[in-house]
Structure formats: structure tokens, C-alpha cells
C-alpha positions as CSV (number, residue, x, y, z in Angstrom):
1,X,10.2,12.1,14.9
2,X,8.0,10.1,17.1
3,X,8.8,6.1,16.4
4,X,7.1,5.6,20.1
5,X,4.3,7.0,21.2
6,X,3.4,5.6,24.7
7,X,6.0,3.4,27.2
8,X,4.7,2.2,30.6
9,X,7.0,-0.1,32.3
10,X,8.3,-1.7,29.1
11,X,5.3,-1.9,26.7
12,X,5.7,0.6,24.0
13,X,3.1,1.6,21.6
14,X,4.9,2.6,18.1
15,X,3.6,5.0,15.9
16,X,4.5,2.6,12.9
17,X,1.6,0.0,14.2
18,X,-1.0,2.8,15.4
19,X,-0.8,4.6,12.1
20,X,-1.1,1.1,9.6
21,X,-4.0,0.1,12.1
22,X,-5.4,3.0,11.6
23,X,-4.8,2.5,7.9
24,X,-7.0,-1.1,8.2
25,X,-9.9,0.8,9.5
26,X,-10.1,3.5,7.1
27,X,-9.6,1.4,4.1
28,X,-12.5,-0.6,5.6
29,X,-14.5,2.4,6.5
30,X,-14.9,3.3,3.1
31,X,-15.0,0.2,1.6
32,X,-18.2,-0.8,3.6
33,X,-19.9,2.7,2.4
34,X,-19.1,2.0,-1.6
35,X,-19.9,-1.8,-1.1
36,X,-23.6,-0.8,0.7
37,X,-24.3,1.6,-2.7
38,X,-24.3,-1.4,-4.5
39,X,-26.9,-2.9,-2.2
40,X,-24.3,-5.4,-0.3
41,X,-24.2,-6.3,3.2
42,X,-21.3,-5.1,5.2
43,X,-20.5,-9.0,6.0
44,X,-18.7,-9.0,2.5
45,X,-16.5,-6.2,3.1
46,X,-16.0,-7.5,6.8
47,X,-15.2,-10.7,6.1
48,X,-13.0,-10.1,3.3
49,X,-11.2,-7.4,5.3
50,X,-9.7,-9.8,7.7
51,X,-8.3,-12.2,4.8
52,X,-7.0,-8.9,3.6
53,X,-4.8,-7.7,6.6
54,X,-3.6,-11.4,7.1
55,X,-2.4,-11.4,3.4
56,X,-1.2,-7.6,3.2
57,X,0.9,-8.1,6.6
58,X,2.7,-11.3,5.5
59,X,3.3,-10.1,1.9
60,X,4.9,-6.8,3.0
61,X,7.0,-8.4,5.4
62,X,8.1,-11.2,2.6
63,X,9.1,-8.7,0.4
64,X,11.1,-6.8,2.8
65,X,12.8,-10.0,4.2
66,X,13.4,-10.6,0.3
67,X,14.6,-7.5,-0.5
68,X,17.0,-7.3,3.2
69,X,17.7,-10.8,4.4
70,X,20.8,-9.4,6.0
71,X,18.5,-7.8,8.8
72,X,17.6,-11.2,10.2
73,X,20.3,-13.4,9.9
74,X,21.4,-12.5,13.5
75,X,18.1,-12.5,15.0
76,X,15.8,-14.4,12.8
77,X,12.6,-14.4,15.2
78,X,12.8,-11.0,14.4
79,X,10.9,-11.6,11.1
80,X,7.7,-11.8,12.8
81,X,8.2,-8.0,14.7
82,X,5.7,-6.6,12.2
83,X,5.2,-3.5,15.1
84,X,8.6,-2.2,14.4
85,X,8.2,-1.7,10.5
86,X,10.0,-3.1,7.7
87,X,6.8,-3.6,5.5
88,X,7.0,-2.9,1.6
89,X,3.5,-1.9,0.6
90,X,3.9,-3.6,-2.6
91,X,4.0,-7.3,-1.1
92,X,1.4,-6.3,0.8
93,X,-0.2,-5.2,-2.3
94,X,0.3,-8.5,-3.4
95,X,-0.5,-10.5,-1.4
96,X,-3.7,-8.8,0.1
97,X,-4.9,-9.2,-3.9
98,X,-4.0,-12.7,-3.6
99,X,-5.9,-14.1,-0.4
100,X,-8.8,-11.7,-2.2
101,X,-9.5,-12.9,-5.3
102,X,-9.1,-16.8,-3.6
103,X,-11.9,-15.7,-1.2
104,X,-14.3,-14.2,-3.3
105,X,-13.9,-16.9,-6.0
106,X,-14.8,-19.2,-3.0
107,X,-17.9,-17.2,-1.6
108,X,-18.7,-16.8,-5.5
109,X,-19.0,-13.1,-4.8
110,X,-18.9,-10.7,-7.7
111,X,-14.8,-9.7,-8.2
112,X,-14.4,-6.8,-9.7
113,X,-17.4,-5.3,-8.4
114,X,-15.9,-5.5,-4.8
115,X,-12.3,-4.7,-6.3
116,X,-14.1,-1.0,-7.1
117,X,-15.1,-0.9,-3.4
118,X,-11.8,-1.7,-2.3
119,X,-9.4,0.3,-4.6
120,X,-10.3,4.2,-3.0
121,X,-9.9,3.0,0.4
122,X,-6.5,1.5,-0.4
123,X,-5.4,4.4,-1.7
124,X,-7.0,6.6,1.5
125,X,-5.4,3.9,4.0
126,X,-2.1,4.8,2.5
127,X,-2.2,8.4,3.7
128,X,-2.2,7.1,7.4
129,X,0.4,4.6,6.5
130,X,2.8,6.9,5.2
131,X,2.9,9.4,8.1
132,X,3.3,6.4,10.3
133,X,6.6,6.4,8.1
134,X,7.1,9.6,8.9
135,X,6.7,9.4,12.8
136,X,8.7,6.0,12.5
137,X,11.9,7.9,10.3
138,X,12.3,5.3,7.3
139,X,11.4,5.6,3.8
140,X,13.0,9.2,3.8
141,X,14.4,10.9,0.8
142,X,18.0,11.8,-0.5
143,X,19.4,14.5,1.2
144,X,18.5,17.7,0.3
145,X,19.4,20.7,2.5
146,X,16.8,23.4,1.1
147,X,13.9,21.3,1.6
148,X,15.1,18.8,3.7
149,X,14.1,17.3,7.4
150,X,16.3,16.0,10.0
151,X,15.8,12.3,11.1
152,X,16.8,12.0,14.3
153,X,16.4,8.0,14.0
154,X,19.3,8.1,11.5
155,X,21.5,10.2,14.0
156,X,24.0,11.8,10.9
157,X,22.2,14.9,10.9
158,X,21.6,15.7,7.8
159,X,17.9,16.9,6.1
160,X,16.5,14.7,3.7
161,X,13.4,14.9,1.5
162,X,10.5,13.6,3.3
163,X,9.0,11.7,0.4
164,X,6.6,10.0,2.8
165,X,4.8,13.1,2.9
166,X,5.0,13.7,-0.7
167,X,3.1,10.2,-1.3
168,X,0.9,10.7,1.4
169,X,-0.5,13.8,-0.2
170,X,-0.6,12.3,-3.4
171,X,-2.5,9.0,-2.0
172,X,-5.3,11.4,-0.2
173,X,-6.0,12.9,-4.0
174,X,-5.8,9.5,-5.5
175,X,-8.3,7.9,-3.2
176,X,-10.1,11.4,-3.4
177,X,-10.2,11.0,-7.4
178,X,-11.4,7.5,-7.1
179,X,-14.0,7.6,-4.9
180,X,-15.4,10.1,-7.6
181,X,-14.6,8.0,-10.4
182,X,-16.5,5.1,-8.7
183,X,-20.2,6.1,-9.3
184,X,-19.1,7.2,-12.8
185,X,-17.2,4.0,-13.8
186,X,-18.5,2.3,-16.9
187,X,-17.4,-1.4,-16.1
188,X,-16.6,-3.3,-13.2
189,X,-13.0,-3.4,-12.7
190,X,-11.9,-0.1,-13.9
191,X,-11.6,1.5,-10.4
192,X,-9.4,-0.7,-9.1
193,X,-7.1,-1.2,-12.1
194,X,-7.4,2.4,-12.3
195,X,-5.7,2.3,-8.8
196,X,-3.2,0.3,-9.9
197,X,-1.8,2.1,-12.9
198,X,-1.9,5.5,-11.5
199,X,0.0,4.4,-8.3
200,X,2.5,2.6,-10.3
201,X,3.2,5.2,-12.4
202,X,3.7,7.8,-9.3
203,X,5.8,5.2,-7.0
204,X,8.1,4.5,-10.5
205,X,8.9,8.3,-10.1
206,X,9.3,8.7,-6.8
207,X,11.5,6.0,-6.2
208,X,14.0,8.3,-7.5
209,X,14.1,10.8,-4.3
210,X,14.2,8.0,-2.0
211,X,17.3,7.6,0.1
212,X,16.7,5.1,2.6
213,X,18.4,1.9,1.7
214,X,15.7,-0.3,2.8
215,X,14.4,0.8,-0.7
216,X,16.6,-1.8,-1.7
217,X,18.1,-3.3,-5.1
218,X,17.3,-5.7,-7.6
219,X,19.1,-7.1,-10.7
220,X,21.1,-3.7,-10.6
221,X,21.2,-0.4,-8.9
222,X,19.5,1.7,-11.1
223,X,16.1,0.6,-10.1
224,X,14.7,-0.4,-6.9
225,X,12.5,-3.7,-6.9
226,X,9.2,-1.3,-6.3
227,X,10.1,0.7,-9.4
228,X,10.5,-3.4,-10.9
229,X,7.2,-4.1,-9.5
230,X,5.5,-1.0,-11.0
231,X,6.4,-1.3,-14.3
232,X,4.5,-4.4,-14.5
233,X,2.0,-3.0,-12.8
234,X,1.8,-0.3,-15.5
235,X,1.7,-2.8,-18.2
236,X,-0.8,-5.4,-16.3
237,X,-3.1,-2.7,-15.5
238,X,-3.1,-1.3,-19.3
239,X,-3.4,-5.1,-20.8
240,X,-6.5,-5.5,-18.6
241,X,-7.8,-2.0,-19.3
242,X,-7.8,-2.7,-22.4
243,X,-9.6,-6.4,-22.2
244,X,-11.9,-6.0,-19.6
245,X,-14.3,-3.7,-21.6
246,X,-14.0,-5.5,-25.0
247,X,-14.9,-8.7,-22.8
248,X,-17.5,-7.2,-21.1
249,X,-18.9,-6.2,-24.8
250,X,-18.3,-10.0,-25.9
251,X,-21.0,-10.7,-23.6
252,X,-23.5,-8.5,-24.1
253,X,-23.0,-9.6,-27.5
């Protein structure tokens, strides 16, 4: 693989940071286009975009120092080397949805409505993310000789599945499916929980062909702490699926 792309006289630009970079912008890109078909400025999207990346890079880098203190303990400045990877989408998840719905409570802009702008481009970012995963050689699969690919980052060898790909390809149809989905919704809010569910459910399973121990463990080995983290995501997203249109009715009534 390609973990650097550039070096001149010690500066090296990693593939890991071009590709989630590149991730921002296309997550914004089509956020900006949704939010200006419901007659918005781009200032909302803009402005909520940079509270976004602050809270989706410190939350995936929590999580992974959560999930793998013992990669820091030697060199704990090392925590803040975000260019080198070790980013669990999932606290990035997290905590991008936090720092969002504290800003647009603030601003007093319209939640849900913007969620829906934000959820396909999420989904599109990923695809960029994951084959920076690819160039960088983590998040690979179990070893499989048939179908396998050899990382030369882990120097054993041996192929191994390269689920990366696998989610990238499902991300691109997920963010393809909900950009469709958006100007057919029927309430605010059901694009983005939308998201939500159907990633959870497709990260639960493909948990299972990852081999990389980075995936880490949590309460026991069976399942990893993403596969913890989608299954209540699956339920949350259901339990508001299920309110959000009866309390949208409540209203009207």
C-alpha cells in the first residue's frame, strides 16, 4: 500500500490525512447542495462544518485511545498525531453529532431538517475515508488466501480480506440511496436516522471479517466495541423512527 504519499526533506504527506480531508470536503460538498434545496444559505452548512470536524476528530481519536491505551503509554504526546490514523469512525460519529446538535440548538436552526442534509454526505465522505484505510494498511480483514491482499505495513505476508473496500462500496450506495431518499422523505429526521440504522446494521456484520486488532474488545471477545456501539444504534434509530412521526402527527393535531 501507499501509507505516504509525498516526502521532501522530512515532511511526509500520508495518505490517511489526504483521503479523510478529502472526506470533509465531500461530505460538505453535498451537504451545501441538499441544505440550498431547502432554500438555506450555505453559511449554515459552513459554519456547522467546522464544529463538525473539531468534534468528529477528537471523538474518533477518544474512542481509539479508549479502546488501545496501550499505544500511548510510552509516548503519550502521540495522542494528538491524528495524521497517522488511529480514528474509530464511530467516536467521530459521536462526537461530530454532539458539537451539532449543541450548535444548532444555539443558532436555533431547524435540527433535523439539517440532520437530512448532513446524513448522505456522511455516508459519501466515508468512501474516501475508507480507501485512505486502504492506502494506510489498517482496518484489514482476517486472512483469507482466495480473496485476500497482502499488507505490506504488517510485514507477515499473509492476504487478508480487504474489508475497507467492502464498506467503501457499500458507503457509496448508502449515500447514493440517501440522497434519493432525501427529496422523498416524509418527515424531518428520517434521512439521517435512516443513516444511522442501515450503517449500524452493515458495520454489526462486518465486524466479523475484520482482523486487525485495533478493532479492539469490549466486555468480552466476541464482539468488538463498534459492533457494541451499533446495536444501540439499531435500537436508538428504530425508537426514534418510530416517535418522530407520531410526534410530528401530535402536532399537526
Amino acid at each position: 500500500m501507499h501509507p505516504i504519499l509525498l516526502q521532501i526533506s522530512g515532511f511526509s504527506l500520508r495518505s490517511y490525512g489526504v483521503m479523510m480531508a478529502l472526506s470533509f470536503v465531500v461530505g460538505i460538498l453535498v451537504a451545501v447542495g441538499l441544505n440550498r434545496r431547502n432554500g438555506r444559505s450555505d453559511d449554515l452548512i459552513l459554519d456547522v462544518s467546522t464544529w463538525i470536524m473539531l468534534g468528529a476528530i477528537v471523538g474518533a481519536r477518544a474512542l481509539y485511545v479508549i479502546v488501545e491505551p496501550r499505544d500511548y503509554l510510552a509516548e503519550p504526546w502521540k495522542v494528538f498525531y491524528v495524521w497517522e490514523g488511529g480514528l474509530v469512525y464511530y467516536g467521530g460519529l459521536i462526537g461530530a453529532s454532539v458539537v451539532t446538535y449543541a450548535y444548532l440548538k444555539w443558532v436555533k436552526a431547524p435540527l433535523w431538517s439539517v440532520a437530512d442534509c448532513l446524513a448522505p454526505g456522511l455516508a459519501l465522505g466515508q468512501v474516501s475515508g475508507r480507501f485512505g484505510c486502504f492506502l494506510n494498511g489498517c482496518c484489514y480483514g482476517v486472512e483469507n488466501h482466495a480473496h485476500g491482499v497482502v499488507f505490506p505495513s504488517l510485514m507477515d505476508g499473509i492476504p487478508h480480506l480487504p474489508v475497507m473496500l467492502y464498506e467503501a462500496a457499500f458507503c457509496l450506495a448508502l449515500g447514493a440511496y440517501l440522497a434519493w431518499y432525501w427529496s422523498r422523505k416524509v418527515y424531518d429526521g428520517q434521512v439521517f436516522w435512516s443513516y444511522v440504522l442501515l450503517y449500524a446494521i452493515w458495520r454489526f456484520f462486518i465486524e466479523f471479517l475484520r482482523g486487525d486488532i485495533e478493532r479492539g474488545t469490549l466486555i468480552n471477545a466476541a464482539l468488538s466495541p463498534s459492533q457494541w456501539i451499533s446495536l444501540g444504534g439499531i435500537v436508538l434509530a428504530l425508537l426514534v423512527l418510530y416517535k418522530l412521526p407520531r410526534q410530528l402527527a401530535a402536532k399537526v393535531n
